[in-house]
Backbone bond lengths (Angstrom), bond angles and torsions (degrees), N, CA, C in turn:
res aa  C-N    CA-C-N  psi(-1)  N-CA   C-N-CA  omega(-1)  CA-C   N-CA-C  phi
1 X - - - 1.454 - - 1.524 109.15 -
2 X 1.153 110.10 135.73 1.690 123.56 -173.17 1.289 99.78 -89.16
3 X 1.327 129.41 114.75 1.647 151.85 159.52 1.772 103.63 -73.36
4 X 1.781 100.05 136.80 1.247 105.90 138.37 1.425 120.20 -162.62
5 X 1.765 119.93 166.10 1.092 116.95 -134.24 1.808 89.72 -103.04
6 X 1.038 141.55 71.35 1.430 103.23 -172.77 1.334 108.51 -132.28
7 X 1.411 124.33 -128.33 1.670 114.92 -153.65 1.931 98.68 -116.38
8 X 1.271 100.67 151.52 1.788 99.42 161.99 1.298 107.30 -145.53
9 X 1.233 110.85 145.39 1.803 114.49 -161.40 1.213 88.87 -116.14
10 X 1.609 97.85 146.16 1.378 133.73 -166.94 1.719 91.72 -143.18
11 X 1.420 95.62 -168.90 1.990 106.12 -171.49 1.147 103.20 78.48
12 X 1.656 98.04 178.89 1.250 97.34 179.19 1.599 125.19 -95.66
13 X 1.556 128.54 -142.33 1.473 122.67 159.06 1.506 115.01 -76.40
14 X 0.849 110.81 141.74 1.586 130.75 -168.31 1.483 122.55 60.27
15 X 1.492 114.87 -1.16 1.129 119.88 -167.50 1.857 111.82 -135.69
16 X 1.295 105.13 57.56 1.363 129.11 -171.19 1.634 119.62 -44.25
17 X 1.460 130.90 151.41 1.202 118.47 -174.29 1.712 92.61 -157.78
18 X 1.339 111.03 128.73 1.554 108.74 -171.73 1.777 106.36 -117.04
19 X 1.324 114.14 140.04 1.749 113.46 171.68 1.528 96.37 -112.79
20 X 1.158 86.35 144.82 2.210 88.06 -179.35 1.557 87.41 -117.73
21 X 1.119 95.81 129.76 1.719 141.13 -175.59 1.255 130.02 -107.98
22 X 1.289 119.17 147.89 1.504 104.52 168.77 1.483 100.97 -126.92
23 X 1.459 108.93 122.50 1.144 123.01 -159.77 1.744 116.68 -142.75
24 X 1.394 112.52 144.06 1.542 110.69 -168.78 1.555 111.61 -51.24
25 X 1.124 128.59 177.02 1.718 126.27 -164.47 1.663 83.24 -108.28
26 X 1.171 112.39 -25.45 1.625 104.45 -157.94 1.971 99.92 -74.88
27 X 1.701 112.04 -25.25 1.475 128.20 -163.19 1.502 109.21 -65.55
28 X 1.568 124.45 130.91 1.403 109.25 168.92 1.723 119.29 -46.21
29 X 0.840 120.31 161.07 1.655 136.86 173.45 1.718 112.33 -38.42
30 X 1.577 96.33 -50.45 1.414 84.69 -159.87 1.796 85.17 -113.74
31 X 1.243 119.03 56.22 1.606 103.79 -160.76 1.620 96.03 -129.49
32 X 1.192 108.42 -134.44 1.651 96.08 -172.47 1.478 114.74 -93.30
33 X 0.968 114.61 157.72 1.492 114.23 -176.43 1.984 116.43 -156.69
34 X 1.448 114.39 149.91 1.272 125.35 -144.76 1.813 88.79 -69.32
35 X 1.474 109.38 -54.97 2.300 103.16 -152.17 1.678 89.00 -127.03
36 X 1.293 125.49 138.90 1.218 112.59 130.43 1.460 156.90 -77.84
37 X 1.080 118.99 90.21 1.601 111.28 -155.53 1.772 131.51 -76.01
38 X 1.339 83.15 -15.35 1.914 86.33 -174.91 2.166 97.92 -153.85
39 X 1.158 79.39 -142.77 1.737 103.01 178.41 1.264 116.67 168.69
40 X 1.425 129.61 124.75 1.667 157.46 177.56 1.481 98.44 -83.00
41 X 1.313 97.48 109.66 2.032 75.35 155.79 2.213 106.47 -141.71
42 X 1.624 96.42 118.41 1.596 105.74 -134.80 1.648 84.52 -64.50
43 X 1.748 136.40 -26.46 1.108 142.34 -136.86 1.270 91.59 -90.07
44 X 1.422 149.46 -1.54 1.495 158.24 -178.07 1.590 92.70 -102.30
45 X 1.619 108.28 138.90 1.267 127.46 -179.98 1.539 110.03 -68.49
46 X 1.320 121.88 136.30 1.608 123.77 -156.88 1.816 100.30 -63.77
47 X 1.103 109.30 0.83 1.830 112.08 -174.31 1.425 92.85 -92.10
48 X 1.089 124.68 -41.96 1.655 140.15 -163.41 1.373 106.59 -49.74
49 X 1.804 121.12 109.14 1.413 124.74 -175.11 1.517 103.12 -58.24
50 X 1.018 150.81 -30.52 1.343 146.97 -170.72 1.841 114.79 -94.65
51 X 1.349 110.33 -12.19 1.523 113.95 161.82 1.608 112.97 -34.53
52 X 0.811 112.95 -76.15 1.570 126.11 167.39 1.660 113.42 -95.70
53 X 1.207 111.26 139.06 1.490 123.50 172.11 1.652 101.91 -141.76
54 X 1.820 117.39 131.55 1.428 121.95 -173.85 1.993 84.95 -124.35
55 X 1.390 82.02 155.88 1.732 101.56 170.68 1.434 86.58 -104.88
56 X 1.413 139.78 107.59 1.470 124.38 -175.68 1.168 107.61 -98.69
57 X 1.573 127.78 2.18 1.574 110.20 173.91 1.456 103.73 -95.90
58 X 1.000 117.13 -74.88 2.111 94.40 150.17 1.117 130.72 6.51
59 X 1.440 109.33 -75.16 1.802 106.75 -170.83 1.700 89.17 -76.04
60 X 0.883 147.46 -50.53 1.814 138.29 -176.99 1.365 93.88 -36.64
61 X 1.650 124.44 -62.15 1.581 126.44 -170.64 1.910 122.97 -54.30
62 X 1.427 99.01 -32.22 1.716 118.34 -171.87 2.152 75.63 -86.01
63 X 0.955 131.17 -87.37 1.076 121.55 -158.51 1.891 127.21 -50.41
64 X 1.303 108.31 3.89 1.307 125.25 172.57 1.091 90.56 -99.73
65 X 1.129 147.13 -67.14 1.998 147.52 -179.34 1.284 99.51 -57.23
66 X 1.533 124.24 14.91 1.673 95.35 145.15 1.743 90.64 90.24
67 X 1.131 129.87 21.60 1.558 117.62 175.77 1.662 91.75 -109.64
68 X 1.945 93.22 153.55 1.412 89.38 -168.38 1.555 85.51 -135.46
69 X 1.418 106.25 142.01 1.544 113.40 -166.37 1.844 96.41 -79.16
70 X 1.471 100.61 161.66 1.601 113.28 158.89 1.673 95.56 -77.13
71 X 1.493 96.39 173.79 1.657 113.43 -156.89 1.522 93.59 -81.55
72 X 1.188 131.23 -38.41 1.363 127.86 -163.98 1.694 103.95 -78.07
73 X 1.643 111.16 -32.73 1.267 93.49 174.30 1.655 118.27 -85.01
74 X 1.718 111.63 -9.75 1.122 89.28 166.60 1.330 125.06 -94.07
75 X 1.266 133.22 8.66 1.689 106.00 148.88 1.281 123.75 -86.50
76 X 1.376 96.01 21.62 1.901 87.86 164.79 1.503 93.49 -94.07
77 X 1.590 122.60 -59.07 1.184 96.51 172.16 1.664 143.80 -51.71
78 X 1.302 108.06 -11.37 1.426 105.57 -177.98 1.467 106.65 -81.86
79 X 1.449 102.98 -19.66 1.905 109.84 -176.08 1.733 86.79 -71.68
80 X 1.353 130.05 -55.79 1.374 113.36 -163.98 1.736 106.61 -103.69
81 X 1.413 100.65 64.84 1.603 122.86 157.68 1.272 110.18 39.57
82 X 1.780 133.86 7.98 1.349 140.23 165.28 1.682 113.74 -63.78
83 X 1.055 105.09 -48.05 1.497 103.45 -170.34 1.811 102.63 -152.03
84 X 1.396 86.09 139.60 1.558 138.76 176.46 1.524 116.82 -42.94
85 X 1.284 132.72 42.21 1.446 121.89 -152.89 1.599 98.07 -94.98
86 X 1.695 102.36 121.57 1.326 127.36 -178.78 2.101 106.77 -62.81
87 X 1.148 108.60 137.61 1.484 105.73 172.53 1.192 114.05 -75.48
88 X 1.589 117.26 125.15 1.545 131.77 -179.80 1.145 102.40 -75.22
89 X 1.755 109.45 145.97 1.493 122.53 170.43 1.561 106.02 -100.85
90 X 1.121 131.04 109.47 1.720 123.04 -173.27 1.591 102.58 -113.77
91 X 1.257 131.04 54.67 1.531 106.40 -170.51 1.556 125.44 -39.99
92 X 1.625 107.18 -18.47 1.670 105.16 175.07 1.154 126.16 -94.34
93 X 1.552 108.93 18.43 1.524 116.15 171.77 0.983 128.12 -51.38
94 X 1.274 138.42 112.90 1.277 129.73 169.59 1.798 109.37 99.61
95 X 1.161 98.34 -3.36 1.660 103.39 -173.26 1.688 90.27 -87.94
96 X 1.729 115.73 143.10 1.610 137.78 161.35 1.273 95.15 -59.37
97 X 1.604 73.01 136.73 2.127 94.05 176.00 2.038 103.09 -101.32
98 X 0.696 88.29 168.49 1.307 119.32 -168.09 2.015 107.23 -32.39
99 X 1.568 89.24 -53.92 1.640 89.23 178.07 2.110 117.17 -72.66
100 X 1.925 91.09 -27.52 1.518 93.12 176.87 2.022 107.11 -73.69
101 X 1.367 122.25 -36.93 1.068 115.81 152.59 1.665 123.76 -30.69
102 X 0.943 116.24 -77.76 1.758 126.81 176.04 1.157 100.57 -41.53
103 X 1.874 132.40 -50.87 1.814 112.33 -158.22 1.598 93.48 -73.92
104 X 1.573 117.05 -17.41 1.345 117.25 -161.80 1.609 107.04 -55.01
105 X 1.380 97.80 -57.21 1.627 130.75 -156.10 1.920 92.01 -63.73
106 X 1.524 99.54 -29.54 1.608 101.43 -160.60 1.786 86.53 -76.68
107 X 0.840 117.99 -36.99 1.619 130.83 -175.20 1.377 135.82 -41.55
108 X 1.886 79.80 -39.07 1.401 99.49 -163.21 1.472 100.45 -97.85
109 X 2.116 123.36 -26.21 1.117 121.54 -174.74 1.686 106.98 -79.27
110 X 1.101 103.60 -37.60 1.176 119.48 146.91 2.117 133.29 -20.23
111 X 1.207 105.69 -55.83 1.282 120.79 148.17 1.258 141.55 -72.39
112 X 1.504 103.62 -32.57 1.549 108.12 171.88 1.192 128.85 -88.20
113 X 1.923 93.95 -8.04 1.716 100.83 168.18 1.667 104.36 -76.83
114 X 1.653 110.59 -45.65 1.606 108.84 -175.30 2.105 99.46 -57.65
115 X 0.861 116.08 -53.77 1.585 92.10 173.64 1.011 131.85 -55.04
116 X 1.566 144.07 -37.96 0.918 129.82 151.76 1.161 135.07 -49.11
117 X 1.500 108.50 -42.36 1.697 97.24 176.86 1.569 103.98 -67.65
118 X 1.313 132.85 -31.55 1.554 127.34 179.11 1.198 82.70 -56.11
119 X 1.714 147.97 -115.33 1.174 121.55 -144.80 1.218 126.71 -40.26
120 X 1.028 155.99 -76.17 1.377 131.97 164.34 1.009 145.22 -8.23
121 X 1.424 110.16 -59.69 2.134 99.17 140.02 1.301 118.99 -51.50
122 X 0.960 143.77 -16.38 1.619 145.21 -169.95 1.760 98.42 -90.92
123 X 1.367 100.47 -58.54 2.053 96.91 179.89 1.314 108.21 -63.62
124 X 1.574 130.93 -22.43 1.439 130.37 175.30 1.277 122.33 -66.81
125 X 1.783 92.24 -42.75 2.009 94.83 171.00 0.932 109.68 -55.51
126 X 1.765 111.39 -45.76 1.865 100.27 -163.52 0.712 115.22 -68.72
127 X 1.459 142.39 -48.54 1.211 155.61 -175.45 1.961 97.67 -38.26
128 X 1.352 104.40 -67.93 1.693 118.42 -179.08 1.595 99.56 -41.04
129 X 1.066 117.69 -57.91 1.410 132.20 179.34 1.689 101.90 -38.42
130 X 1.277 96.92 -57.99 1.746 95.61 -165.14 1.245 114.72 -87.22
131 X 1.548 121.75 -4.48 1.303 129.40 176.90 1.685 106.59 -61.25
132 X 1.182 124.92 -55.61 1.625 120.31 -168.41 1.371 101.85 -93.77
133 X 1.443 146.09 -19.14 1.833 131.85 146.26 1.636 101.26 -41.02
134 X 1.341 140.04 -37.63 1.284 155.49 175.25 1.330 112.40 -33.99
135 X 2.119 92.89 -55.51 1.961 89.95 -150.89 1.317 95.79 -121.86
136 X 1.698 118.82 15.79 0.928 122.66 172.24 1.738 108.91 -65.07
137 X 1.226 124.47 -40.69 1.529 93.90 -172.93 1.891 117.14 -81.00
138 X 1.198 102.88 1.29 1.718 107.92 -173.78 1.350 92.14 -85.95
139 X 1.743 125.55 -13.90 1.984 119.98 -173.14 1.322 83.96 -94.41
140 X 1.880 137.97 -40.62 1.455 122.97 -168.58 1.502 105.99 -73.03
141 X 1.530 137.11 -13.21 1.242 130.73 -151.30 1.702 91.29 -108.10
142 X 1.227 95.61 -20.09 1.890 102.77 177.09 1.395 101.03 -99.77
143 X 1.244 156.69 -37.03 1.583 130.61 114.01 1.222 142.98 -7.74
144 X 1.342 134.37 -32.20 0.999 155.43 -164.77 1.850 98.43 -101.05
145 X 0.959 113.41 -72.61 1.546 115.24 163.94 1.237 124.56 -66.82
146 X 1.205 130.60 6.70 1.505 130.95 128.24 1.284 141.91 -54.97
147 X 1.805 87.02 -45.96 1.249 97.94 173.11 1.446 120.35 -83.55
148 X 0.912 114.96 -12.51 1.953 110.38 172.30 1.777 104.17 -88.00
149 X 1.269 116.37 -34.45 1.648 107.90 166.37 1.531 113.40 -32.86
150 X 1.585 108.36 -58.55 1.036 132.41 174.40 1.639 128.35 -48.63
151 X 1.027 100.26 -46.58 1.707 110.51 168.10 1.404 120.34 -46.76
152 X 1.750 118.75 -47.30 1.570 121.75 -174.46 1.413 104.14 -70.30
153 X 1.431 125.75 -36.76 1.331 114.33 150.18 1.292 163.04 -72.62
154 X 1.730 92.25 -3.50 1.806 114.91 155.47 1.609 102.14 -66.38
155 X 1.312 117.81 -49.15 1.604 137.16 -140.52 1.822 97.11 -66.42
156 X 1.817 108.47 -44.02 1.000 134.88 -161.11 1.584 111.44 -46.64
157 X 1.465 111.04 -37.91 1.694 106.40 176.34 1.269 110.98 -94.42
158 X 1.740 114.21 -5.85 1.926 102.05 170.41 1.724 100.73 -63.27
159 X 1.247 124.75 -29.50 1.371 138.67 -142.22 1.711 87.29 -90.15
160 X 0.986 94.97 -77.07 1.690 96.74 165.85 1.665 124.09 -20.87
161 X 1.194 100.75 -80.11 1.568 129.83 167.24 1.583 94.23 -32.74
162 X 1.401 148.42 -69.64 1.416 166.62 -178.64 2.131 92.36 -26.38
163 X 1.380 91.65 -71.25 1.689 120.42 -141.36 2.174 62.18 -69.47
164 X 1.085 96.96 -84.35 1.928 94.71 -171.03 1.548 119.36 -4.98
165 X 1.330 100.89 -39.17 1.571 110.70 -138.94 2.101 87.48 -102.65
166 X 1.524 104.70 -20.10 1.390 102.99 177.05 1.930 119.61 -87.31
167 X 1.502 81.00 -28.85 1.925 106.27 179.84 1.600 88.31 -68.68
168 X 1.420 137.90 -54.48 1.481 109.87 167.03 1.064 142.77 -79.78
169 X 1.524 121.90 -0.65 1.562 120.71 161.37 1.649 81.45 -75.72
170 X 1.341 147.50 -67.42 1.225 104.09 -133.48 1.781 117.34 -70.04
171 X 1.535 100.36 -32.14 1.937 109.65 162.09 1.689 101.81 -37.34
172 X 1.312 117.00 -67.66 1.504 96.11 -177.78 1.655 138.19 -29.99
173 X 1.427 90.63 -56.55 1.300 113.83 -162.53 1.813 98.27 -68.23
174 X 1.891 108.59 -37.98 1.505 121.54 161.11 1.943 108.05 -33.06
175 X 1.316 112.18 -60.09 1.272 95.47 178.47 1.506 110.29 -116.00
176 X 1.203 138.64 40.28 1.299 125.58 116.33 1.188 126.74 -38.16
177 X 1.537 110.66 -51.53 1.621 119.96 -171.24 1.332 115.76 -39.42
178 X 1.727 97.65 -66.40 1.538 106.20 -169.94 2.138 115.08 -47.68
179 X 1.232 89.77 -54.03 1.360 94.79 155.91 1.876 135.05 -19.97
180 X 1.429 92.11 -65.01 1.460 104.51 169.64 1.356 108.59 -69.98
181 X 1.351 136.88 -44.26 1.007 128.99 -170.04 1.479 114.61 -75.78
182 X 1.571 120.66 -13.74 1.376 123.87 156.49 1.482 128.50 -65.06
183 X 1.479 105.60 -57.79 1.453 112.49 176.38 2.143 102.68 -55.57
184 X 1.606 122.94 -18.43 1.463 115.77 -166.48 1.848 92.64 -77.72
185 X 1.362 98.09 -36.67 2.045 107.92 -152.28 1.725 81.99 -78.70
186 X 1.583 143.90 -24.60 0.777 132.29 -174.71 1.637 107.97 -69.88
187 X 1.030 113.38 -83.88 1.315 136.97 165.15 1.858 99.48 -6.37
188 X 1.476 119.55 -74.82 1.089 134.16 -165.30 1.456 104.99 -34.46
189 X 1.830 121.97 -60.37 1.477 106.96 -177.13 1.180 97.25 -96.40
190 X 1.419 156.41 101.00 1.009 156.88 -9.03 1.933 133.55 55.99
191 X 2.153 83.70 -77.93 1.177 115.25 -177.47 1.845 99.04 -70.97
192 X 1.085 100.47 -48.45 1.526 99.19 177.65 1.499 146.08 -32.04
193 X 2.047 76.08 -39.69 1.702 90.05 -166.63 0.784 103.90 -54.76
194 X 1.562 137.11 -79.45 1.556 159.75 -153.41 1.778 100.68 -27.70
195 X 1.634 119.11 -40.75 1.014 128.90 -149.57 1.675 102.10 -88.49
196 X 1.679 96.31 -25.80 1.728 104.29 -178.49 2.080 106.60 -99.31
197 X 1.363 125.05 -7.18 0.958 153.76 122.60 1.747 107.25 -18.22
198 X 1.511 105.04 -82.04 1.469 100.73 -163.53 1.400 96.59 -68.55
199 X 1.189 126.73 -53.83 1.678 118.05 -154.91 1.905 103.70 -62.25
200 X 1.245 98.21 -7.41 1.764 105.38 179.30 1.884 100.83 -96.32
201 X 1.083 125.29 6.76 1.234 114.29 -179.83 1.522 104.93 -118.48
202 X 1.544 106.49 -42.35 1.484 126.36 157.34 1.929 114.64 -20.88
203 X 1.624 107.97 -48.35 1.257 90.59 -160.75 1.158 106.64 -107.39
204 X 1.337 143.11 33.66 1.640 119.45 142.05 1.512 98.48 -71.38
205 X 1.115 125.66 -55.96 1.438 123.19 -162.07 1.815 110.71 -56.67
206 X 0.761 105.87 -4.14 1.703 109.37 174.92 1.561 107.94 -112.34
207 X 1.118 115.59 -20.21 1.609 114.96 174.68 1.958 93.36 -93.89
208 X 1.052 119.92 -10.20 1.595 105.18 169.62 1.636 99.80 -104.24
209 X 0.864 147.08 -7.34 1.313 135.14 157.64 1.748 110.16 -86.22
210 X 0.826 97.22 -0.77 1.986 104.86 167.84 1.551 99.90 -90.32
């Protein structure tokens, strides 16, 4: 009968507890089995004297009868100087299996869709961005011709103000006139007197030559 030495889990869910056994090769895992030799318990810190516990005159006895440990229990035994565990060559150690391959691949299409759509929002901003630097000068040129609409009707009371400012020079100058024409009608009999003067001095001397 073919012996081997390896682990069967006990505890509960999430909180695992292993007895290392020596048990037929043909027996399920966690099913019946011939000796118990130790106990694993993984939830103890790997320093922790009670992490592992071996019955080592036992396992010395199962390993003289030809029992050959699973790999995990033998580096516990090789840690406690019982047994000899040869270094495995695994070149696929550590290599993704088949389903971690697939979430990979999903991961990656996955990403290259989120980049693309980021650029695409990115050429949309700019684009948005550059749309109104665009139509900005057709809103200043329609500003711009507002503002000169606007001007003939600023302009409108200098123009006003102008015609005002001529309608009273000419009223002035309206009665200046009369003015001048007072100081002329003054003046005029004036000139006269002298002339109604002589013809008044004139006539004794013509009534004595009569």
């Amino acid at each position: 009968m073919a012996v081997k030495i390896r682990l069967a889990r006990g505890g509960a869910k999430k909180r695992p507890y292993y007895r290392i056994v020596v048990a037929d090769v043909r027996s399920p895992r966690d099913g019946r089995y011939i000796e118990k030799v130790g106990t694993h318990n993984p939830l103890l810190p790997k320093d922790h004297a009670d992490r592992v516990h071996l019955i080592e005159d036992r396992i010395t006895y199962w390993l003289g009868q030809g029992a050959k440990p699973t790999d995990r229990v033998a580096r516990f035994l090789d840690a406690a100087g019982l047994f000899k565990r040869e270094a495995s060559n695994n070149p696929n150690k550590g290599k993704p299996g088949t389903k971690a391959l697939e979430r990979k691949e999903e991961r990656q299409a996955k990403g290259e869709a989120a980049v693309e759509a980021a650029e695409a929002a990115a050429v949309e901003a700019a684009e948005a961005a550059a749309a109104p630097v665009e139509e900005a000068p057709a809103e200043e040129a329609a500003v711009e011709e507002a503002v000169a609409e606007e001007k003939p009707v600023e302009e409108a009371p200098a123009e006003e103000a102008a015609v005002a400012e001529e309608a009273k020079a000419e009223e002035a100058k309206a009665e200046e006139a009369p003015a001048e024409e007072a100081v002329v009608a003054e003046e005029a009999p004036a000139e006269e007197a002298p002339t109604e003067e002589a013809s008044a001095e004139e006539t004794p001397e013509e009534k004595a030559d009569a």
